[in-house]
Biotite code that builds the C-alpha atoms (Angstrom):
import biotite.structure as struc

atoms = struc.array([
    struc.Atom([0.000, 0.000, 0.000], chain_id="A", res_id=1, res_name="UNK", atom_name="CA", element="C"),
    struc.Atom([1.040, 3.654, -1.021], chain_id="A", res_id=2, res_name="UNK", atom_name="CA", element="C"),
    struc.Atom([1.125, 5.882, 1.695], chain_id="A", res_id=3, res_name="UNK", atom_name="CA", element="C"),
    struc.Atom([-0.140, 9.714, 2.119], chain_id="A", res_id=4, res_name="UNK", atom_name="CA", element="C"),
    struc.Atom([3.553, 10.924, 2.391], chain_id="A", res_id=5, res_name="UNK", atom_name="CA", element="C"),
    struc.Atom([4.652, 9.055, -1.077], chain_id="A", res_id=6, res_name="UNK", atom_name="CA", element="C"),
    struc.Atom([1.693, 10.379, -2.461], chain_id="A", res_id=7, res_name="UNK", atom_name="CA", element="C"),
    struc.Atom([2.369, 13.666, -1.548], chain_id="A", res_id=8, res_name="UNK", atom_name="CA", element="C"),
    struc.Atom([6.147, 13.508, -2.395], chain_id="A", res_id=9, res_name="UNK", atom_name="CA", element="C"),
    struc.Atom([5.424, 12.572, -5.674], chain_id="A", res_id=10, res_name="UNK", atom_name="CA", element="C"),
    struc.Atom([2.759, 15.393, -6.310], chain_id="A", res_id=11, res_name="UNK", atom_name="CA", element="C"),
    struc.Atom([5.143, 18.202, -4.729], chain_id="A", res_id=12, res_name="UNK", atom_name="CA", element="C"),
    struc.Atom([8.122, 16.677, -6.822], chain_id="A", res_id=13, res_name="UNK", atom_name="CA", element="C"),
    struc.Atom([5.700, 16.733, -10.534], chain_id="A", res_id=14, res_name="UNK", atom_name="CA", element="C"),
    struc.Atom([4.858, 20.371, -9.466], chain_id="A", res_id=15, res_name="UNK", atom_name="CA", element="C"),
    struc.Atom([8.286, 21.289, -8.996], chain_id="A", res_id=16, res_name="UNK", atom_name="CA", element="C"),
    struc.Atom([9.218, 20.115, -12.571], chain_id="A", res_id=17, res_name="UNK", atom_name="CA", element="C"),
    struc.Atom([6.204, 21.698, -14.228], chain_id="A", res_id=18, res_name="UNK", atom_name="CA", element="C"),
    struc.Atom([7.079, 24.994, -12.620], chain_id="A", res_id=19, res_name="UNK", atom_name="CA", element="C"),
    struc.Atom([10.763, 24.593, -13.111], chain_id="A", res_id=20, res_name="UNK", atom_name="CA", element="C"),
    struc.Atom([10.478, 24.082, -17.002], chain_id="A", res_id=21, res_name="UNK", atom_name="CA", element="C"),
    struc.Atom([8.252, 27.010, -17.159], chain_id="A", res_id=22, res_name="UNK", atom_name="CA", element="C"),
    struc.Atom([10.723, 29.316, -15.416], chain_id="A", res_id=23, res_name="UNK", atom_name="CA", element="C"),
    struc.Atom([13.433, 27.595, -18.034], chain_id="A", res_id=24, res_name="UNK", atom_name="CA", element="C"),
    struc.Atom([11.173, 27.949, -20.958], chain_id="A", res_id=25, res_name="UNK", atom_name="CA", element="C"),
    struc.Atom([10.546, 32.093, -19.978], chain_id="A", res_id=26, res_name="UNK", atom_name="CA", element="C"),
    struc.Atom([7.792, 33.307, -21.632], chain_id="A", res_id=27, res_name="UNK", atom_name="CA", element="C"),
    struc.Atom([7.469, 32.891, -25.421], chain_id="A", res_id=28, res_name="UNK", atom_name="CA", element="C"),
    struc.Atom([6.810, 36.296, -27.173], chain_id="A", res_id=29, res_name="UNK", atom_name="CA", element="C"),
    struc.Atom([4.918, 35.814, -30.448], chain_id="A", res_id=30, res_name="UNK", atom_name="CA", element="C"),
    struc.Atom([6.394, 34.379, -33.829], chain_id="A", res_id=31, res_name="UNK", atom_name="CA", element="C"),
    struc.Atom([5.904, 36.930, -36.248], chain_id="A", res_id=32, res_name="UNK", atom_name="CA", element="C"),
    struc.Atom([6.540, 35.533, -39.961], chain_id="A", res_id=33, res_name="UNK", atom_name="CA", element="C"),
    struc.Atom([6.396, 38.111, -42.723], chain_id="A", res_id=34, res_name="UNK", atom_name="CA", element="C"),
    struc.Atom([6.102, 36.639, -46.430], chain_id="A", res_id=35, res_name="UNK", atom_name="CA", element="C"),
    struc.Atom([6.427, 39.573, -49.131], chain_id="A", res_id=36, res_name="UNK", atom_name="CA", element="C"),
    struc.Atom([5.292, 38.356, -52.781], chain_id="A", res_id=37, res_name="UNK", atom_name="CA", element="C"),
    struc.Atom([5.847, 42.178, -53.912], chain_id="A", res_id=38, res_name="UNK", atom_name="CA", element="C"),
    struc.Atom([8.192, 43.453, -55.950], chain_id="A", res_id=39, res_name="UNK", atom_name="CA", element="C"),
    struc.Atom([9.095, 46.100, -53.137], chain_id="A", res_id=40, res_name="UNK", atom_name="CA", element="C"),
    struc.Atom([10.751, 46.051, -49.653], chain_id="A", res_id=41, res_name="UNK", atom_name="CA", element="C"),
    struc.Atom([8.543, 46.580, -46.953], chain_id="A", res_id=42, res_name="UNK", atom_name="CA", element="C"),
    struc.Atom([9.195, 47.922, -43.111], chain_id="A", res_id=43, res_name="UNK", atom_name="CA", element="C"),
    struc.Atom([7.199, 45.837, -40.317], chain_id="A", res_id=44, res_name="UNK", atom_name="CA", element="C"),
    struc.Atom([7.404, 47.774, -37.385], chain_id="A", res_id=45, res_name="UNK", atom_name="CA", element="C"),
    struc.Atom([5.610, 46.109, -34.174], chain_id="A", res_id=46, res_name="UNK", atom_name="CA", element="C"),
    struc.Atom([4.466, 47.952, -31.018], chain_id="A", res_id=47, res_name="UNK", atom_name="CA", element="C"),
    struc.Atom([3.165, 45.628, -27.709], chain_id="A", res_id=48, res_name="UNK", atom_name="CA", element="C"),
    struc.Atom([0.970, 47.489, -25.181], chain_id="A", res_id=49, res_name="UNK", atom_name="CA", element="C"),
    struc.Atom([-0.964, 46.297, -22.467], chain_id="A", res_id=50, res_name="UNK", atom_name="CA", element="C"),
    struc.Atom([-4.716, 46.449, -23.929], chain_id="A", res_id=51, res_name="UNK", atom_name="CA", element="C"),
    struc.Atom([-6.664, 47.682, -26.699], chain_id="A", res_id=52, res_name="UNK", atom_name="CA", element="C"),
    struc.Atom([-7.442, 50.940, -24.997], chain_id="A", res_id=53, res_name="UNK", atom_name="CA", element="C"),
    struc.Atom([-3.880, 52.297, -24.742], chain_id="A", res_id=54, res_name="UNK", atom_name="CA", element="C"),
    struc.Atom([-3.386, 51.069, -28.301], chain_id="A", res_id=55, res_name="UNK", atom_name="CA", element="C"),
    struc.Atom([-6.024, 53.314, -29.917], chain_id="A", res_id=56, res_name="UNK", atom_name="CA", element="C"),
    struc.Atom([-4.404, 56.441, -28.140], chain_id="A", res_id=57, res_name="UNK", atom_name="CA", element="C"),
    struc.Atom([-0.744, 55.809, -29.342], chain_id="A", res_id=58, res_name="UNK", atom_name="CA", element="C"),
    struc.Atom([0.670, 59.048, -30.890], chain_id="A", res_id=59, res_name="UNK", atom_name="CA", element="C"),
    struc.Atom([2.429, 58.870, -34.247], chain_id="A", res_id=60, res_name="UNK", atom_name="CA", element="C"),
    struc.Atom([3.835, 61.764, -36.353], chain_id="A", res_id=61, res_name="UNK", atom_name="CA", element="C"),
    struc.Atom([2.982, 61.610, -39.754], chain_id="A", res_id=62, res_name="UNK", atom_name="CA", element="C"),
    struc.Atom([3.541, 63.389, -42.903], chain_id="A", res_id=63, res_name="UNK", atom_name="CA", element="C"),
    struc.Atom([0.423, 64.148, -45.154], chain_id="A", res_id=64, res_name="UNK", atom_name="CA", element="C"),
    struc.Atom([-0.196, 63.915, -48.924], chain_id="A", res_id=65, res_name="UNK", atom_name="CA", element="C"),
    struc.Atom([0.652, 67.703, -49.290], chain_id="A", res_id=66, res_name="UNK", atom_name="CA", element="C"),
    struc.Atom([3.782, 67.363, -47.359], chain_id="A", res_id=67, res_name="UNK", atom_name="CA", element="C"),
    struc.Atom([2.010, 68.323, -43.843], chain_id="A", res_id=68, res_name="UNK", atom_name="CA", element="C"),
    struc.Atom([3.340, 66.898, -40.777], chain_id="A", res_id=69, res_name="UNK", atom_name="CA", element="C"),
    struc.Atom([0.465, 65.812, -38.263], chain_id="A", res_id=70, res_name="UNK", atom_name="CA", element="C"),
    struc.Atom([-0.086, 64.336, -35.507], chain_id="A", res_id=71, res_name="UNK", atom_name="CA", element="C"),
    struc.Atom([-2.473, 61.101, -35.016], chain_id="A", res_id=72, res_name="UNK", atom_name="CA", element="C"),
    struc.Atom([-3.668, 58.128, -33.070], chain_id="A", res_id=73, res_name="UNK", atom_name="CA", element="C"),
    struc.Atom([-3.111, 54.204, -33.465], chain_id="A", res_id=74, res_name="UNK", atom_name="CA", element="C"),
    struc.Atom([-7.058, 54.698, -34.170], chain_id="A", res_id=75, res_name="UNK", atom_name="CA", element="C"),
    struc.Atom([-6.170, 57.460, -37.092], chain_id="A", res_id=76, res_name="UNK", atom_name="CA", element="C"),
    struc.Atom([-3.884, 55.045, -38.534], chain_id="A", res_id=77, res_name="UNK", atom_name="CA", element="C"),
    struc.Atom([-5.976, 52.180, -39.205], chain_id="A", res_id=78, res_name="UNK", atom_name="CA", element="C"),
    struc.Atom([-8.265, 53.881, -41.395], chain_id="A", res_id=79, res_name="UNK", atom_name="CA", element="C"),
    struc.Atom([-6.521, 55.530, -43.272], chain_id="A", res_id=80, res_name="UNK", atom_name="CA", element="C"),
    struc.Atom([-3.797, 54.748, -46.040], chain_id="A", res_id=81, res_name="UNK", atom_name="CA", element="C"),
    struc.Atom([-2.433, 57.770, -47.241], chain_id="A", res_id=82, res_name="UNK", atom_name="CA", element="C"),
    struc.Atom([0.471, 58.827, -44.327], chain_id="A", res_id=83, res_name="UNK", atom_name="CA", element="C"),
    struc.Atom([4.023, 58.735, -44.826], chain_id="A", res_id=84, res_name="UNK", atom_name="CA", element="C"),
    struc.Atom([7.166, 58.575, -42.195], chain_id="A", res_id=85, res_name="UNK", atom_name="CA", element="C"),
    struc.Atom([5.212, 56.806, -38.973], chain_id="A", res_id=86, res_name="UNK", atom_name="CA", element="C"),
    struc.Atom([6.753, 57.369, -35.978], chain_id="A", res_id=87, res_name="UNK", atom_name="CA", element="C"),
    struc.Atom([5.847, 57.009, -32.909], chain_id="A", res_id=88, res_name="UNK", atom_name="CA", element="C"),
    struc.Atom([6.123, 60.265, -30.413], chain_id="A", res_id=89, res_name="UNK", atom_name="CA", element="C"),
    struc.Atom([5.114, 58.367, -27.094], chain_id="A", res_id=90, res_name="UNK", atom_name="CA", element="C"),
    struc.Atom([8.159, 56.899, -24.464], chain_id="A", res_id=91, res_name="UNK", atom_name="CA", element="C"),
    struc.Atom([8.258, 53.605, -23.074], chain_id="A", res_id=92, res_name="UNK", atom_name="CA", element="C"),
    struc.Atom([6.237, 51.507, -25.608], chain_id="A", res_id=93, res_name="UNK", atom_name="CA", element="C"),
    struc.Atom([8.163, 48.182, -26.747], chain_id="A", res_id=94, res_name="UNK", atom_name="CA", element="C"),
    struc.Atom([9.052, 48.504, -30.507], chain_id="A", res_id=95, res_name="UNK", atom_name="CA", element="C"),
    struc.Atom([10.769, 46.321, -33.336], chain_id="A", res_id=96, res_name="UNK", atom_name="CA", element="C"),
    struc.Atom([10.932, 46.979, -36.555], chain_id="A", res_id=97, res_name="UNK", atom_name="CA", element="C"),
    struc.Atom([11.255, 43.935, -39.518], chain_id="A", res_id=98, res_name="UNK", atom_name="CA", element="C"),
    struc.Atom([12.567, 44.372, -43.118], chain_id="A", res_id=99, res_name="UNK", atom_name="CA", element="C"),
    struc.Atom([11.761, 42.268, -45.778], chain_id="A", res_id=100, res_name="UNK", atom_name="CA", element="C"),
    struc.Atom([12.723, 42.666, -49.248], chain_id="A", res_id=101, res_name="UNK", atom_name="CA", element="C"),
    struc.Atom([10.878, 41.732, -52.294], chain_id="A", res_id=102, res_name="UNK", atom_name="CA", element="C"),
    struc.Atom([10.185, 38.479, -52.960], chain_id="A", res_id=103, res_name="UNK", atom_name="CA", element="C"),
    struc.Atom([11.419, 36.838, -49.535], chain_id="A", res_id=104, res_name="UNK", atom_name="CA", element="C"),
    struc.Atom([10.366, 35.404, -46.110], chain_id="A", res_id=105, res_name="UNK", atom_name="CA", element="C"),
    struc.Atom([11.501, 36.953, -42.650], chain_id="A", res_id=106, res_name="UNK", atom_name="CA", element="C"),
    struc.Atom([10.741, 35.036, -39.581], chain_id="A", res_id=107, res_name="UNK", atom_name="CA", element="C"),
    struc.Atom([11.516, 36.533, -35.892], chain_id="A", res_id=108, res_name="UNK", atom_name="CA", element="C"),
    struc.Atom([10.827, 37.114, -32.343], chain_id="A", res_id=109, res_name="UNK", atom_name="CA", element="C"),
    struc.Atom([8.425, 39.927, -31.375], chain_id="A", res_id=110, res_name="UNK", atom_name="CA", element="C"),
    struc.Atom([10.576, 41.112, -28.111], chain_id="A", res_id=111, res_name="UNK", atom_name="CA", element="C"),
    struc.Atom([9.161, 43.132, -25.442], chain_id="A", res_id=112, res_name="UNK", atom_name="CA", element="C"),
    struc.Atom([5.593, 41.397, -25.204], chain_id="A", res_id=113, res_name="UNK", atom_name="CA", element="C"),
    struc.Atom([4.141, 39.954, -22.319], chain_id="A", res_id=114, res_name="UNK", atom_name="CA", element="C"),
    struc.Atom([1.518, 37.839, -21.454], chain_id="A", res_id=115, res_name="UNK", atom_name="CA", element="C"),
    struc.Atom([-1.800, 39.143, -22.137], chain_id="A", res_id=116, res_name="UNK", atom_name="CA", element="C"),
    struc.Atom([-0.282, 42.293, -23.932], chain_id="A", res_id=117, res_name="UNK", atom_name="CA", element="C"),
    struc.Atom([-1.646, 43.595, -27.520], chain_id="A", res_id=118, res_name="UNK", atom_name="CA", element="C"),
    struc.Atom([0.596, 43.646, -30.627], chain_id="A", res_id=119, res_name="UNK", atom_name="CA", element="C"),
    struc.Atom([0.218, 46.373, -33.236], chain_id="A", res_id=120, res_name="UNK", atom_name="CA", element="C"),
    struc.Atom([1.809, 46.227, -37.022], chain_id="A", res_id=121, res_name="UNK", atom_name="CA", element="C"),
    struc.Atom([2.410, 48.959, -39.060], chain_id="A", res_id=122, res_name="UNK", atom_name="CA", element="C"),
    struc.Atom([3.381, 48.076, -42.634], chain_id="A", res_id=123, res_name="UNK", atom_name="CA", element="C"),
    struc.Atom([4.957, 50.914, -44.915], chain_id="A", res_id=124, res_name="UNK", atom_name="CA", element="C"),
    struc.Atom([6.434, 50.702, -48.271], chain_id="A", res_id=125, res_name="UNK", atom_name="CA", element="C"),
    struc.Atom([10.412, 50.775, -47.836], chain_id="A", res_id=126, res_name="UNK", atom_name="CA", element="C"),
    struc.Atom([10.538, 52.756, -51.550], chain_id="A", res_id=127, res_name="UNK", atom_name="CA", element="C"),
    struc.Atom([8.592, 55.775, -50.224], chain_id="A", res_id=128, res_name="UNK", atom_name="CA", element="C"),
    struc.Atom([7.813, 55.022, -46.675], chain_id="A", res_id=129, res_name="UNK", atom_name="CA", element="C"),
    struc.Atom([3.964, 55.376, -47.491], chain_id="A", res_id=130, res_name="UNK", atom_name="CA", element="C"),
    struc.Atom([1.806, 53.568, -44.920], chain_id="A", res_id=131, res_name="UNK", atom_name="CA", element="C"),
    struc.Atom([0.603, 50.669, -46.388], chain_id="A", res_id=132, res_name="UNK", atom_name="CA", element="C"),
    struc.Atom([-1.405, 48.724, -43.691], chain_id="A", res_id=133, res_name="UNK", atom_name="CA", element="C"),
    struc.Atom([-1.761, 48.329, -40.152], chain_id="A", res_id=134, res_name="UNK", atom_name="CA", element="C"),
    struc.Atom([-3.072, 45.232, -37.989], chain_id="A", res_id=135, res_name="UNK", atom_name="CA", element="C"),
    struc.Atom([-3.866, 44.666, -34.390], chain_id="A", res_id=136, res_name="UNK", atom_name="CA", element="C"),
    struc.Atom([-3.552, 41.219, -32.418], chain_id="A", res_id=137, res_name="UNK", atom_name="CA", element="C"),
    struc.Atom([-5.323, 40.480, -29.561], chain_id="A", res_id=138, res_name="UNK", atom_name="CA", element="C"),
    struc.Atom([-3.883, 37.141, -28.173], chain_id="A", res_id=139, res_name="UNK", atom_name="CA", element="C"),
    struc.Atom([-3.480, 37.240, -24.445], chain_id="A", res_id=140, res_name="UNK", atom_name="CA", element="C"),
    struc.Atom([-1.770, 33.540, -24.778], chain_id="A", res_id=141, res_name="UNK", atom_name="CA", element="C"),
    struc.Atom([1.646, 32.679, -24.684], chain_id="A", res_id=142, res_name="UNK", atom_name="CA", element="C"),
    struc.Atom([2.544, 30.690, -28.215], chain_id="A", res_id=143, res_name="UNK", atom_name="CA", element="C"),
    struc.Atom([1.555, 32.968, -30.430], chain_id="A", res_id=144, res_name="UNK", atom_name="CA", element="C"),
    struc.Atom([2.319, 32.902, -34.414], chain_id="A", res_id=145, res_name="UNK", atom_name="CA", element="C"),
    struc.Atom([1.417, 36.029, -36.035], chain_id="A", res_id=146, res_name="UNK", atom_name="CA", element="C"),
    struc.Atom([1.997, 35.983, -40.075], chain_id="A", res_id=147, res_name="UNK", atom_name="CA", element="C"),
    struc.Atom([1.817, 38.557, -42.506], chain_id="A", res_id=148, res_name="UNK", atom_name="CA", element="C"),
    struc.Atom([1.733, 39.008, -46.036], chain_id="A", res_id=149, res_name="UNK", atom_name="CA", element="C"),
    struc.Atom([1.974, 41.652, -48.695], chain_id="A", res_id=150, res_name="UNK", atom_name="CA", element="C"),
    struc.Atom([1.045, 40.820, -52.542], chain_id="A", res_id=151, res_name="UNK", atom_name="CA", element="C"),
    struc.Atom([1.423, 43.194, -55.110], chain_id="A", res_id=152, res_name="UNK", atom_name="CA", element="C"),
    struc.Atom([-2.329, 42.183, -56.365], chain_id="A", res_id=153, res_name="UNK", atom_name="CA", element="C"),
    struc.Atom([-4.506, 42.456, -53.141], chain_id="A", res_id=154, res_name="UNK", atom_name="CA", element="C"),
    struc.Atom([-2.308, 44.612, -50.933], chain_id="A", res_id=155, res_name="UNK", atom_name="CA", element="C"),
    struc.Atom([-1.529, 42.633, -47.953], chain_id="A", res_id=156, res_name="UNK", atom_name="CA", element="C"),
    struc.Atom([-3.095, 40.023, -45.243], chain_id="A", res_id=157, res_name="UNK", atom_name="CA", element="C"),
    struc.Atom([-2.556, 38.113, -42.222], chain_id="A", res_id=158, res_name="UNK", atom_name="CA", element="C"),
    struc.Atom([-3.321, 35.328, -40.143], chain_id="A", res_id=159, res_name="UNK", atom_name="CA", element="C"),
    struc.Atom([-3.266, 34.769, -35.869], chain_id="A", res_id=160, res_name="UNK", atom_name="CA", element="C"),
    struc.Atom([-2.706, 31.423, -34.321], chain_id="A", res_id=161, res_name="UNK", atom_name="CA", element="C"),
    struc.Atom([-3.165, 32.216, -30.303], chain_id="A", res_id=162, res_name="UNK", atom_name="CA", element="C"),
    struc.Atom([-1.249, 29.438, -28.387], chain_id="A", res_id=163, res_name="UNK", atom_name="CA", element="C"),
    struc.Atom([-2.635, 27.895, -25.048], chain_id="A", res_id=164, res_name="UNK", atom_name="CA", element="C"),
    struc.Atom([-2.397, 25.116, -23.420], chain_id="A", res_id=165, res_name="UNK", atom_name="CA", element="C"),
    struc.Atom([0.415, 23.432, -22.339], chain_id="A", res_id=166, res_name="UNK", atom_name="CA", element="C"),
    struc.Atom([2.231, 23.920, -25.602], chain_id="A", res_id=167, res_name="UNK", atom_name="CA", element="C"),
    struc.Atom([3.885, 27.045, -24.278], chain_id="A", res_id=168, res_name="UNK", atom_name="CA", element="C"),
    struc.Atom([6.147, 24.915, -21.735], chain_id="A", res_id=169, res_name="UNK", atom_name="CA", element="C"),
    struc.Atom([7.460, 22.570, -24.716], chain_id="A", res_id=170, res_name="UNK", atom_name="CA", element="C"),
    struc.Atom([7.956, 25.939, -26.829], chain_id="A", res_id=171, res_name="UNK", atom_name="CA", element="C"),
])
């Protein structure tokens, strides 16, 4: 017959591995793969903030169609297509910007995030620095792959897979 104090052993001992190989696993930021199919480069930059409120009140400078620098939300940004030179005016938000050039694949870490954060994408043209896109991700999960994709023909896309589980601990 078992007894209580093997039992328990054994169930302190299997929680002391689980939270050991979590603390040696860290906490996986998000996958971002970027896939261009255009025949131009293309500048990724990704913000993480802690929710969807403080996102929408990000401050970027921008420069306007007549040459006009302004000065605009995340919220602005989303709508509209037309701004040049994005660059963001407010301190202590995480950043990392991505390059990909014309025809290829770029695959990397988004640093900076943690868990239950938002990540924002701006996409802009690398030839004339013309906001192309932008994209919000709402995954509170750890194990996140983000991918995004810009085609000559239809402009650009993504696709979220939010992680969960117990996958992040084998990550």
């Amino acid at each position: 017959m078992v007894s209580r104090r093997s039992v328990l052993l054994a169930l302190v001992l299997l929680g002391a591995v689980l939270v050991g190989v979590g603390f040696a696993t860290g906490t996986p930021e998000p996958v971002l793969t970027i896939e261009n199919d255009d025949n131009v480069s293309y500048q990724v930059t990704a913000y993480t903030v802690e929710d969807l409120d403080a996102a929408g009140y990000l401050n970027f400078e921008v420069t306007t169609d007549d040459g006009e620098q302004r000065l605009v939300t995340y919220n602005d940004l989303v709508w509209t297509t037309s701004y040049q030179n994005v660059t963001l005016v407010d301190e202590g938000v995480n950043s990392q910007s991505f390059t990909v050039g014309p025809n290829e694949t770029t695959t990397g870490v988004v640093d900076g995030w943690s868990h239950g954060d938002v990540t924002l994408y701006i996409v802009e043209s690398d030839d004339d620095e013309t906001r192309t896109w932008s994209r919000t991700v709402t995954c509170d999960s750890r194990g996140q792959d983000h991918g995004l994709r810009m085609a000559a023909d239809s402009g650009g896309g993504g696709s979220t897979h939010c992680g969960g589980g117990f996958g992040w601990m084998i990550r």
